[in-house]
N, C-alpha and C positions, 0 to 999 in steps of 0.2 A: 302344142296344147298339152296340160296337163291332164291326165287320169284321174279322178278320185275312186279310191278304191276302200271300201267300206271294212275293217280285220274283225274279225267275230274270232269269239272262241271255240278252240277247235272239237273235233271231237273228242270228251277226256274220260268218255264210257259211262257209269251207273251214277256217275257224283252230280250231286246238283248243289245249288246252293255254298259253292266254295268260295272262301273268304279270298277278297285282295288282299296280300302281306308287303305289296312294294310296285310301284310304280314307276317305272325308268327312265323314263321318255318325256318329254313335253311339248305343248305346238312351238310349232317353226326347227326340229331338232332335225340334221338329214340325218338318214338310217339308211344301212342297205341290208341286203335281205337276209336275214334269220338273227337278224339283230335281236335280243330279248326287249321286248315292250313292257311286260308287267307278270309278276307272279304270282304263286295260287297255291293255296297248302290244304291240302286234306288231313282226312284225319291220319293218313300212312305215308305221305312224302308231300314236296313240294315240287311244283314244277312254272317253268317259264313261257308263254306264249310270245313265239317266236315272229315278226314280220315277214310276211312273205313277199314283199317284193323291196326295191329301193325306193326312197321319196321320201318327201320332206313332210312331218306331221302337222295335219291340218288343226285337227282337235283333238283331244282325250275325252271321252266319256265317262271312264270310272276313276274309281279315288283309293287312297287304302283304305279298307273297313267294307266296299260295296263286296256283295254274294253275286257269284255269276253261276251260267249254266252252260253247255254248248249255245252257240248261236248267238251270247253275248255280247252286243258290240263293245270294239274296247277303243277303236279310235278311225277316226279319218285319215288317210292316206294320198298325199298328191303327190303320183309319178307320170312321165313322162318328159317331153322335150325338155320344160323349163328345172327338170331335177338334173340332170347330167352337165346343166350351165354351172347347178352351183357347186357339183365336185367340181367340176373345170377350175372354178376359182380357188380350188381349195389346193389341188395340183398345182396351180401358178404359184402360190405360194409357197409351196412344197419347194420346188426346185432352188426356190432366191436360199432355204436354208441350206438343200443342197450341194450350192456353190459355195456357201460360206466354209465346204470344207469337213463339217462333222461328220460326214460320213465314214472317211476314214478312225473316225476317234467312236470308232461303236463301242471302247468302255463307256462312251454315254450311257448307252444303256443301262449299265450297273451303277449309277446314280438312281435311277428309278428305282431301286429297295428302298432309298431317303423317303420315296412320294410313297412309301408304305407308313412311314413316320405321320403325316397328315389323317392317315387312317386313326391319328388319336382321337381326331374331330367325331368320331362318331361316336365316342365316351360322353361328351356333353349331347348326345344325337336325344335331344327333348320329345323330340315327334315319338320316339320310341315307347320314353319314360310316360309320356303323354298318354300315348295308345293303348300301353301295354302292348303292342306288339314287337317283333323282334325278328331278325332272319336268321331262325333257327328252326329244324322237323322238329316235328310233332315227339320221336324218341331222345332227340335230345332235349327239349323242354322237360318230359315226363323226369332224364337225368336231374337236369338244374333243380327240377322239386325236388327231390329225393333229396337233395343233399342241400336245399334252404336258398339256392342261388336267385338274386335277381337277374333275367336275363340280359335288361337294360342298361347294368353297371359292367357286361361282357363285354368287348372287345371283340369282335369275329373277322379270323384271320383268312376263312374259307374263299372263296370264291365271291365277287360280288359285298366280300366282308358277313359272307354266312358265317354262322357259329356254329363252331365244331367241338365234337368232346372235348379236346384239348385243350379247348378254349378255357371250357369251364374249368377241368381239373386244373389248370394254370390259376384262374383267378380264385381258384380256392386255396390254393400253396402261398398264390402274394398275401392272401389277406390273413391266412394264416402264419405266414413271417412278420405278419407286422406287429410291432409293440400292442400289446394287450388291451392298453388303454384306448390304441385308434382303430384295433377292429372294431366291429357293431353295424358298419355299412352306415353310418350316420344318421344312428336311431333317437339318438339323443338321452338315451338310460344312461345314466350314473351310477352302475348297479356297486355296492359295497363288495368287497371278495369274499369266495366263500369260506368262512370259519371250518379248521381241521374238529372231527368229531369224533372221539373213542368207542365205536360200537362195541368194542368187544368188553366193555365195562358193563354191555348188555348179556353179552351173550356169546358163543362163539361166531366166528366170522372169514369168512377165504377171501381173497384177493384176487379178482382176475383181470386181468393185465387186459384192455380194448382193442381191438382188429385199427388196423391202420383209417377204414372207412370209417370207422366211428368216429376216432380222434379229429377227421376230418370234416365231418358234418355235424360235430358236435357244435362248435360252434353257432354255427347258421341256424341249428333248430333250436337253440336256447334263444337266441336273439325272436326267432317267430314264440319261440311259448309265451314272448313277456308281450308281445304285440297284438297278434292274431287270437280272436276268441276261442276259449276250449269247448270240447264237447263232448255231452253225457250219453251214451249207449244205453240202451236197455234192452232187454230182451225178455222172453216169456219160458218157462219150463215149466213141463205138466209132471205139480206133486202130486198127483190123485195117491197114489198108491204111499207116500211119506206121509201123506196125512190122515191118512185112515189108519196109518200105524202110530201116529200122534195122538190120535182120540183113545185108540185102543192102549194106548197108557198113560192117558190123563188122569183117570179116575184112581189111581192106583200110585201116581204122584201126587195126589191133590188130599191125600188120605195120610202127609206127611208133609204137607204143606207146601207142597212146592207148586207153583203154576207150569206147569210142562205147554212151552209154546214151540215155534216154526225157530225162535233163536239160534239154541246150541245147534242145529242142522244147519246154519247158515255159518255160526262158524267152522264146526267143522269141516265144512265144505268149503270155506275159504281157507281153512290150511291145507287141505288136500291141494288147490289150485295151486298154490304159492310154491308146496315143495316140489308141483309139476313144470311150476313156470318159474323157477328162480327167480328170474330179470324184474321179476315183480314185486317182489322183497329185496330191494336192491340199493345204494343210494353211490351218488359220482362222489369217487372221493375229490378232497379239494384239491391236488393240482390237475385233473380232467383227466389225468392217464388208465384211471381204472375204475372199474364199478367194486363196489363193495356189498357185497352177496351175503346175504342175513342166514345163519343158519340157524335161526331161533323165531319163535310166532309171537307177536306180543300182540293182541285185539284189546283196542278200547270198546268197551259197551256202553252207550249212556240208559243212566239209571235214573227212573224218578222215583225218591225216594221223601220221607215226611219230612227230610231235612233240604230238601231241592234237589235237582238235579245233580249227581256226583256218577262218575267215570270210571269204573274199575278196568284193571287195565287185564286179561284172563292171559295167560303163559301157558 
């Protein structure tokens, strides 16, 4: 007779509520024991819940996307007499190849790096692109942002076809080898090239040359600026004390006609920032290998003036 034996999640300590990222198994599959059933990603690693005995699956209970806890059932379990009938047949069969002789010819084996080749199948893997899920930790995801990657268009060579660092740095070298025209990830921009610019017809200007990381993600992040919304920051700063030195010389510019406001304090304070932070007076030159480092301030101000609104530009 066979057993049902009920697999709950085991004890995985403080976490509750952890997401399914992959399910392995399905009813009718035989399994023996510490088979992986289904896995589970926190927010600091991933991990497999293992089968503890041999048997054939009855049902599955969860899916990817369900949140489990300890004590989670994940699936029904029938072992017993009628589970070792169906390795037996699995054995009989076993031996008719083993007469056929391949055993002696175990370069077989080394045919099965080929069955890594079908691992392309999971390039089109939909369910992924679908989910946005992907069998990759939590630190290599946070990697892929950083550098614009979709996880989905990865290839993971790991275990199980986890994605590993390597992974990504790899598919950011191919896509970076490829003709300019067919990177983009198939965003469908048309974008024009960009025009070379003479700054220094501005002003002076230095050249510095982009860290390897950069040239690398350059890419990918340009591709998210033209897609993904931008975002405005604000913040709050206590002028008490800049503005009561405001008022305390209003009256004394207003006596030569000037309106003394909170302005020239903002620009000046944005050139102070600018020659703190460079990168921010900065523009990519046009073949992408360098930024181009402003050593001069140009601020537009707009002006309402009786003739409309005109822009002087303050140096």
């Amino acid at each position: 007779m066979a057993n049902a034996i009920e697999v709950k999640v085991p004890d995985i300590g403080d976490f509750k509520n952890i997401p399914v990222i992959e399910v392995m198994v399905k009813p009718g599959d035989v399994i023996k024991a510490e088979d992986s059933l289904v896995t589970l990603e926190s927010d600091k690693s991933t991990m497999d819940v293992p089968s503890p005995a041999a048997g054939v699956v009855k049902d599955v209970r969860l899916k990817v996307g369900d949140k489990v806890s300890a004590g989670t059932l994940v699936l029904t379990l029938e072992a017993g007499d009628a589970v070792p009938a169906a390795p037996a047949e699995a054995k009989k069969s076993a031996p008719a190849p083993a007469v056929a002789a391949p055993q002696p010819a175990k370069p077989a084996p080394a045919p099965q790096p080929p069955a890594a080749a079908p691992a392309a199948a999971p390039r089109p893997s939909t369910d992924d692109t679908a989910t946005g899920l992907s069998h990759a930790s939590p630190s290599i995801r946070r990697f892929a942002r950083e550098l614009g990657v979709d996880l989905s268009r990865v290839r993971g060579t790991g275990p199980k076809e986890r994605i590993l660092k390597e992974d990504v740095q790899g598919y950011v070298k191919a896509e970076l080898a490829r003709p300019a025209g067919a990177a983009g990830g198939g965003m469908g921009f048309n974008l024009p090239p960009m025009q070379p610019v003479d700054f220094s017809k501005f002003g002076p200007v230095t050249t510095q040359p982009l860290s390897r990381i950069k040239k690398l993600s350059g890419g990918f992040l340009h591709r998210n600026w033209v897609s993904i919304p931008h975002v405005t920051q604000q913040d709050e700063a206590d002028i008490t004390e800049l503005e009561s030195f405001r008022k305390s010389q209003a009256a004394d510019a207003e006596k030569s006609g000037i309106k003394f406001t909170m302005l020239g304090f903002l620009m000046k304070a944005s050139v102070v920032a600018l020659k703190q932070f460079p990168e921010f007076n900065a523009s990519l030159s046009a073949d992408g290998e360098s930024l181009v480092l402003k050593n001069y301030f140009h601020i537009g101000v707009a002006v309402d003036t009786p003739n409309g609104l005109v822009v002087p530009v303050i140096r």
